[in-house]
C-alpha positions in Angstrom: -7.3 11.2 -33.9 -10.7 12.1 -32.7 -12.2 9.6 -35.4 -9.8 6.7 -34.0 -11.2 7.4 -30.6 -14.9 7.2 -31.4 -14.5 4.3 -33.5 -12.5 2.6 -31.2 -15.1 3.2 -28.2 -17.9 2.3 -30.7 -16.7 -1.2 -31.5 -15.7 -1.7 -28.0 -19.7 -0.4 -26.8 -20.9 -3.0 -29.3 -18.6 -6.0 -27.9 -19.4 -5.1 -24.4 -22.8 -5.1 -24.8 -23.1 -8.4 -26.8 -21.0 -10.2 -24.5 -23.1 -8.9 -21.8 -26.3 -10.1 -23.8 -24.7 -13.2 -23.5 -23.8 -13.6 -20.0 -27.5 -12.9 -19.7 -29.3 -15.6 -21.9 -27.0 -18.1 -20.0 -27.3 -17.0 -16.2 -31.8 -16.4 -17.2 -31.8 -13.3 -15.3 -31.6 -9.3 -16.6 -28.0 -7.5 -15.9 -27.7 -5.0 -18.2 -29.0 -2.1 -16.9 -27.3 -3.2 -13.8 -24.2 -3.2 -15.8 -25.1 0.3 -17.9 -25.8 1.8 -14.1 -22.6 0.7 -12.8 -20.4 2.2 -15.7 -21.8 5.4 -15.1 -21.4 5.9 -11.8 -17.8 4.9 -12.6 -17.3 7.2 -15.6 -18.4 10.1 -12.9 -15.8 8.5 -9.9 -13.3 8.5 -12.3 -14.1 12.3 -13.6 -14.0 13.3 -10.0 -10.8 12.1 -9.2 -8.9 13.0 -12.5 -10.4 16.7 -11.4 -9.6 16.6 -7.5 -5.8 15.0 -8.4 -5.9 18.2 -11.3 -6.5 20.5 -8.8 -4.3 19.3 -6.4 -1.2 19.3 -8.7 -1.1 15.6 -9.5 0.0 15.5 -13.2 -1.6 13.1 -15.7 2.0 11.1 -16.0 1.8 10.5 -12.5 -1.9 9.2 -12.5 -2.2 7.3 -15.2 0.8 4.8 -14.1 -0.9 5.1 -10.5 -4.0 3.9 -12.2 -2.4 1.2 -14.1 -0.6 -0.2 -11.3 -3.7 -0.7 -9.3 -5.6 -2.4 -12.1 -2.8 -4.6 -13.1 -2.4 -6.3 -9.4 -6.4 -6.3 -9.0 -6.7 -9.9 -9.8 -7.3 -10.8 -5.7 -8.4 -9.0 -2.9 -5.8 -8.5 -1.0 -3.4 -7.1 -3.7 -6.0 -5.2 -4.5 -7.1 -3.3 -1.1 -3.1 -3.3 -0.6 -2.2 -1.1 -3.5 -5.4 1.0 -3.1 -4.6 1.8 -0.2 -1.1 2.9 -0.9 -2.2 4.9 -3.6 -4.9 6.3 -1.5 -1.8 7.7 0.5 0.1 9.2 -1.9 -2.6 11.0 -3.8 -3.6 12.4 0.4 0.1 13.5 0.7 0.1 15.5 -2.4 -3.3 17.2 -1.7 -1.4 17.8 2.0 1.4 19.2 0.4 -0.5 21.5 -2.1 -2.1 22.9 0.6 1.0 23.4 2.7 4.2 23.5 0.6 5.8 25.7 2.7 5.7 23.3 5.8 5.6 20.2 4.1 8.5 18.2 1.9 7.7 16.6 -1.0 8.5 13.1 0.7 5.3 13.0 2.1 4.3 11.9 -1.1 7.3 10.4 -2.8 7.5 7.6 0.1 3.8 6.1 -0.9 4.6 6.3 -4.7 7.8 4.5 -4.5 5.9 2.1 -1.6 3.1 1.5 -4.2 5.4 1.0 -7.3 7.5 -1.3 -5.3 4.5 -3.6 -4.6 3.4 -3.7 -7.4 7.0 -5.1 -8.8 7.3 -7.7 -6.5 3.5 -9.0 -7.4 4.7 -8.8 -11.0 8.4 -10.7 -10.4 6.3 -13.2 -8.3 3.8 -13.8 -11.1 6.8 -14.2 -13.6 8.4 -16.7 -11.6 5.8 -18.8 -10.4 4.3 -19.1 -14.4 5.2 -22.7 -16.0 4.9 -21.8 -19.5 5.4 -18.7 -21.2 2.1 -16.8 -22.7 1.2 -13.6 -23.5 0.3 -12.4 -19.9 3.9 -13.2 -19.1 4.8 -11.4 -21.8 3.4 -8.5 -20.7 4.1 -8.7 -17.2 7.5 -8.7 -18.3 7.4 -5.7 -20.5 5.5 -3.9 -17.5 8.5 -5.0 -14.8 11.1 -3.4 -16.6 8.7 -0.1 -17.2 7.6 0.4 -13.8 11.2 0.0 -12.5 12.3 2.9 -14.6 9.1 4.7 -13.0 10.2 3.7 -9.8 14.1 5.1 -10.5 12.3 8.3 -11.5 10.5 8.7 -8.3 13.9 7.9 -6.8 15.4 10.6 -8.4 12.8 13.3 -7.8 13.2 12.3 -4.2 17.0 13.0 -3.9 16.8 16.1 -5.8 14.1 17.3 -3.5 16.4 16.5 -0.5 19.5 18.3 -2.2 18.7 20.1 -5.0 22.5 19.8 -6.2 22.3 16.2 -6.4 22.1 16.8 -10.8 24.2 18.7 -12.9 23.1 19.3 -16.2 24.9 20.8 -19.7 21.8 22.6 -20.0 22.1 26.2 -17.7 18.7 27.0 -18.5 17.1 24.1 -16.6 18.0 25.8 -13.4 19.5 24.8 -10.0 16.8 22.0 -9.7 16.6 19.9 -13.0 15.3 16.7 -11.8 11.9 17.4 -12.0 8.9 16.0 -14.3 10.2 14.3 -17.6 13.8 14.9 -17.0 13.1 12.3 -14.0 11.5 9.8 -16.6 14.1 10.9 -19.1 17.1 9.9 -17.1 15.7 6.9 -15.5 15.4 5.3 -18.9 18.2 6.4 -20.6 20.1 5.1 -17.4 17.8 1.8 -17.3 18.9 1.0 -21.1 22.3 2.1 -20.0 22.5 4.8 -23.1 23.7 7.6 -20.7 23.8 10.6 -22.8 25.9 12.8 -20.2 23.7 15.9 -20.8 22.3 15.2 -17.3 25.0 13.8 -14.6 24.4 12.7 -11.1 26.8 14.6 -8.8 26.1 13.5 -5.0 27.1 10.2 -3.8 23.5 9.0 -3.1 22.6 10.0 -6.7 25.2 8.3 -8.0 24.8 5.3 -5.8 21.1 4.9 -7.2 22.8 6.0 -10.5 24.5 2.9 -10.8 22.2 0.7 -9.7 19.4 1.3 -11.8 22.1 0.7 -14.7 23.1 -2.6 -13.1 19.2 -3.5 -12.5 18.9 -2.7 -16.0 21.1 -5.1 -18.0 20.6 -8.0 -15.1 17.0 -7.9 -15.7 16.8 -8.4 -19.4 19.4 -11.6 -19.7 17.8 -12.9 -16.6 14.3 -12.6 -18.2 15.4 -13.6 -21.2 17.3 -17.1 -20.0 13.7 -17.7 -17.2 11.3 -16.9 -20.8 13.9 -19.6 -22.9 13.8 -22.0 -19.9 10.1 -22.1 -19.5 9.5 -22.2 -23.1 12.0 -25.0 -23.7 11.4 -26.9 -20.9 9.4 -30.2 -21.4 5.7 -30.9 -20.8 6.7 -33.3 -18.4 8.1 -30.4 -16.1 6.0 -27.8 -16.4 
């Protein structure tokens, strides 16, 4: 694994630095260093706040899609500021509420998650539906929709459960009272998403139940819908497009 990573950053080094030896013979002026400066300071930002959200209890799972959700809608400025800004929140809220779990509920920082994964959905349905042909950006805009909304049903579910920890039952005794926490939130958001539904973890209360069967319906109305807008666009003529 370690020799995949190092080969992998060596060829993308080389690229990087070729295409930026490039950009430079056409604009006449030196970058580079410019360039090599900048990528520092933002391999040490990012080392700082991977160790500050560490140390405040923010798990990798939950900052890597955090991450990802920023980058994907950085495109303009104003998506950009606007997701940064909700993430900035949410990342406040949980250092808040590592300091004071006792006073504080873990919606302080379940509110800004789902507020930030819900933007970024709607920039991603809008960029679906305003595209006139289908290419690979679509694609994968597409693929990251129905992802994020099962990371947003998992936030969801972490949020009821903190409000009534009763809201799950499980087959599993062992879990303990609470079992909607971590991975079983990812796991039962997509099993429920895909509409598999195991049964080895059942929502109980009607709000859970409620969000239950909505992810389930969100689930099977997003992929035909997708699937008839990608056929239209692709079959559509030039002439319309």
């Amino acid at each position: 694994m370690l020799l995949i990573v190092g080969v992998g950053a060596g060829v993308g080094d080389v690229a990087m630095n070729v295409q930026g030896h490039l950009v430079e013979e056409r604009r006449g002026r030196v970058l580079m260093p410019y360039w090599h400066g900048i990528f520092s300071i933002g391999g040490v930002a990012g080392s700082l706040c991977g160790w500050f959200c560490a140390g405040v209890g923010v798990p990798l799972s939950w900052q890597l899609p955090m991450v990802s959700a920023v980058l994907a809608v950085s495109n303009r400025w104003s998506t950009l500021l606007s997701s940064l800004a909700l993430a900035v929140m949410a990342i406040v809220a949980r250092w808040l509420h590592h300091l004071y779990a006792d006073q504080l509920s873990p919606i302080i920082y379940l509110v800004p998650v789902l507020a930030l994964l819900s933007y970024v959905l709607v920039v991603y349905l809008a960029y679906i539906l305003r595209a006139k042909i289908v290419t690979f950006g679509v694609l994968c805009a597409a693929v990251s929709t129905y992802l994020m909304l099962g990371l947003g049903w998992a936030m969801a579910y972490v949020l009821i459960a903190s409000l009534n920890p009763a809201a799950f039952a499980t087959s599993d005794h062992s879990m303990g009272p609470n079992t909607m926490t971590g991975f079983n939130a990812f796991y039962f958001s997509f099993v429920t998403l895909s509409t598999v539904g195991y049964g080895d973890i059942v929502p109980v209360s009607r709000p859970a139940r409620l969000l239950a069967a909505l992810e389930a319906t969100t689930g099977t109305l997003f992929v035909a819908m997708l699937i008839a807008r990608l056929v239209s666009m692709h079959a559509a003529p030039r002439s319309e497009r």
